[in-house]
C-alpha positions as CSV (number, residue, x, y, z in Angstrom):
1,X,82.6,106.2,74.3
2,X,83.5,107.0,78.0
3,X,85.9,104.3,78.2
4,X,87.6,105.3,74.8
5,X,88.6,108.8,76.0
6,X,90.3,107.0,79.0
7,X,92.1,104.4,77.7
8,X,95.7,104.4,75.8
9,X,96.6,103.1,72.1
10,X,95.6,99.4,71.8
11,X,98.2,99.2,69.2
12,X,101.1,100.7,68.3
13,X,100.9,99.6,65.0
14,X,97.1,100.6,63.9
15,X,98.2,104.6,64.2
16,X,95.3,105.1,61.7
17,X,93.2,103.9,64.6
18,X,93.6,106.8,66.6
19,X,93.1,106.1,70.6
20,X,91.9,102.8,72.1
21,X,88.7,101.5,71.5
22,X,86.2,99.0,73.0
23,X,84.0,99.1,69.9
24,X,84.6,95.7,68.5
25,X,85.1,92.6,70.9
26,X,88.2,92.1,69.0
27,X,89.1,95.6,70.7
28,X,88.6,94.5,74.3
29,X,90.4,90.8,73.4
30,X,93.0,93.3,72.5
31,X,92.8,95.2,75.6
32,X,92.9,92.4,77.6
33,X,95.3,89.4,76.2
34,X,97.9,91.9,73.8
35,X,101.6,91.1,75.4
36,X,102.2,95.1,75.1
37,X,102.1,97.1,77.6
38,X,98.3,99.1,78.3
39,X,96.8,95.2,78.6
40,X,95.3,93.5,81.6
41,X,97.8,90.4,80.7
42,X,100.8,93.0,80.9
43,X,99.5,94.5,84.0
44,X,99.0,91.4,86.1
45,X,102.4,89.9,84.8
46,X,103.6,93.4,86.6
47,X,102.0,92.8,89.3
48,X,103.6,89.3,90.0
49,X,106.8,90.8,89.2
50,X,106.4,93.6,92.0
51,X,104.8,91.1,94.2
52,X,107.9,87.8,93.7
53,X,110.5,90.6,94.8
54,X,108.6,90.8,98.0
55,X,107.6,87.2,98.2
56,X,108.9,86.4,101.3
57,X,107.1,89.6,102.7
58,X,103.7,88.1,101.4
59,X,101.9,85.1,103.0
60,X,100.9,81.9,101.7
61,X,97.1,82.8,101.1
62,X,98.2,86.1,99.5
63,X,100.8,84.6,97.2
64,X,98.2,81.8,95.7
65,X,95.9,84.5,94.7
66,X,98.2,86.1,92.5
67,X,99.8,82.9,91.6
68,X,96.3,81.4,90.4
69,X,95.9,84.8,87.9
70,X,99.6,84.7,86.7
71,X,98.7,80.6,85.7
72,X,95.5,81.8,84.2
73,X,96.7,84.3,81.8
74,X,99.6,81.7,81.2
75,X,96.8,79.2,79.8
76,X,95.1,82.4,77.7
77,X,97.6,82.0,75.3
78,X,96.9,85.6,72.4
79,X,96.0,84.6,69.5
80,X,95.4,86.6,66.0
81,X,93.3,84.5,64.1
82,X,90.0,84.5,66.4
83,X,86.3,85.0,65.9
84,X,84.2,87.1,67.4
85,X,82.4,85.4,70.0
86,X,85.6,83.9,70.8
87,X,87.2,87.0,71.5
88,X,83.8,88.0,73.5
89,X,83.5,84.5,75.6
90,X,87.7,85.4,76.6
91,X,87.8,88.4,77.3
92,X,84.5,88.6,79.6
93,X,86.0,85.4,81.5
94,X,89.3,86.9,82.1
95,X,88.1,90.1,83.2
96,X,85.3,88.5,85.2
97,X,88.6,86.5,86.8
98,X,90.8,89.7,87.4
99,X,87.7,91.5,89.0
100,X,87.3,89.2,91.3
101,X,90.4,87.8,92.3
102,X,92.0,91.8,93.0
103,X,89.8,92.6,95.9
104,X,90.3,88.9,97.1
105,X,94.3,89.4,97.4
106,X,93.9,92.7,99.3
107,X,91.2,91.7,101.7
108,X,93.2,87.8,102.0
109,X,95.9,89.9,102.4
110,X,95.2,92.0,105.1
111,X,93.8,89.1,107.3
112,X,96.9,86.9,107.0
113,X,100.2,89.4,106.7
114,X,101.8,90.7,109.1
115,X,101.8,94.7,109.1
116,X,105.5,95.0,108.4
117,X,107.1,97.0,105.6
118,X,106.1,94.6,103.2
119,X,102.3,94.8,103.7
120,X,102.7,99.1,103.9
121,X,104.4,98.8,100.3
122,X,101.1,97.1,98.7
123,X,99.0,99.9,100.8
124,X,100.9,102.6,99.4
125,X,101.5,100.9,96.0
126,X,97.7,100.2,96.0
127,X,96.3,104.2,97.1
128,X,99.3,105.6,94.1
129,X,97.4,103.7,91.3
130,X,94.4,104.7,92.7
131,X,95.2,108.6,92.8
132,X,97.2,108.0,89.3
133,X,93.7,106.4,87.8
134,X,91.8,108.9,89.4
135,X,93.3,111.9,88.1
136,X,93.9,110.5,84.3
137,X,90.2,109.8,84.5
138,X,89.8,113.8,85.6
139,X,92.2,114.8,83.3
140,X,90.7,113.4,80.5
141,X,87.3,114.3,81.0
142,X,88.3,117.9,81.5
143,X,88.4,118.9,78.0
144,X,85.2,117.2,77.3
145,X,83.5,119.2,80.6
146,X,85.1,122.3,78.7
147,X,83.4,121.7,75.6
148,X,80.3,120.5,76.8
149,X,79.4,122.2,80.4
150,X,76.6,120.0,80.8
151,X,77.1,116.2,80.4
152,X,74.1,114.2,80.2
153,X,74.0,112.1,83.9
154,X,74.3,109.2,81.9
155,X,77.6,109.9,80.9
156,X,78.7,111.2,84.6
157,X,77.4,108.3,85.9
158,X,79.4,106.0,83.9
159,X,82.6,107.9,84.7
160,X,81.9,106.9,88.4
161,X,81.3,103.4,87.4
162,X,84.0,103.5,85.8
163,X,85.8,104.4,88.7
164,X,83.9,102.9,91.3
165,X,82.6,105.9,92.9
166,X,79.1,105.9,91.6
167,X,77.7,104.5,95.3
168,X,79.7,106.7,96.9
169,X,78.6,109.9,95.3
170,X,74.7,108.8,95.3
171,X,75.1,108.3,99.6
172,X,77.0,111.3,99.7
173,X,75.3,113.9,97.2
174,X,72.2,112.3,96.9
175,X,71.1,113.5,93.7
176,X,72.2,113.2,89.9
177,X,75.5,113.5,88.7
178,X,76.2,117.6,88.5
179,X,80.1,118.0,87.1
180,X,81.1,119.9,89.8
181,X,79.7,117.4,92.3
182,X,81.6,114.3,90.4
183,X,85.2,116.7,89.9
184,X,84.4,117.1,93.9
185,X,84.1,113.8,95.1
186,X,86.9,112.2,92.5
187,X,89.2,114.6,93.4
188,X,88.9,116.3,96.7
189,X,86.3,114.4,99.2
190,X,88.3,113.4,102.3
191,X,85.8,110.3,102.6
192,X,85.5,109.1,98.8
193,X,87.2,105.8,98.1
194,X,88.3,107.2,95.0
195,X,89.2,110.5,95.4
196,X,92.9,111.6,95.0
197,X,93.1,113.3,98.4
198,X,92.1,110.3,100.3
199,X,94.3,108.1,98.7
200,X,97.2,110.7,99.2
């Protein structure tokens, strides 16, 4: 339910659907292989887009990282006609894949390229996505926090999960997830990974 207050339309052409969902695995196969835009597939070919403009700014090491996802999803062809635990088996892989292969190019990255213009427009195109995610996710949950002043912790602590603050908040608060706590350290902590005025 957290994730499907976050997310955009999964399809343009299911209106009757209503907001993005992660109910079904046919959902997150959706989410993750649909050639429109809102998809992990359309968001790494964006990425290699951004990144072939400054190839020449990016070193080897860096480049093959981004080269192995862009021939990954290439291979992960979207398909209409799939079962379930095909969609399931997929979609886990692929995102299983992405997870692990962003943090790989930024910290490949910062051993290997030279800190030139090139490497301080992934920095700064990196901490704007972060501060963009950050305060859609705040955004969104405000309404709900409105209506419901006290979230269960359970749900907090998904949010931060989600956003991969929850650490961060247990080292730094040191008890359960309180709203105003969570708005805090998403928002305004100088020292949270996450929060928007770090990454600003």
């Amino acid at each position: 339910p957290m994730w499907n207050r976050l997310l955009p339309p999964l399809d343009t052409n299911t209106k009757e659907r209503g907001r993005g969902s992660l109910i079904t695995r046919q959902d997150r196969y959706r989410l993750v292989l649909q050639p429109e835009d809102s998809s992990v597939l359309s968001t790494v070919k964006r990425a290699v887009a951004n990144a072939e403009s400054i190839q020449e700014a990016l070193s080897p090491e860096a480049w093959a990282t981004l080269s192995y996802l862009r021939t990954l999803f290439q291979r992960a062809r979207f398909k209409t006609d799939v079962s379930d635990e095909e969609c399931a088996r997929v979609a886990l892989r692929l995102t299983a894949e992405v997870t692990r292969s962003v943090p790989q190019f930024f910290a490949i990255a910062n051993r290997t390229m030279l800190g030139d213009d090139g490497w301080r427009f992934c920095e700064v195109g990196e901490k704007l996505e972060r501060a963009i995610i950050t305060a859609n996710a705040v955004g969104a949950i405000s309404k709900i926090l409105i209506q419901h002043p006290q979230p269960s912790d359970i749900q907090l602590s998904a949010l931060l999960r989600l956003l991969g603050t929850r650490d961060a908040y247990r080292r730094i608060f040191q008890t359960r997830a309180e709203p105003t706590a969570v708005l805090e350290v998403l928002w305004q902590h100088p020292e949270a990974p996450r929060s928007v005025l770090r990454c600003l």
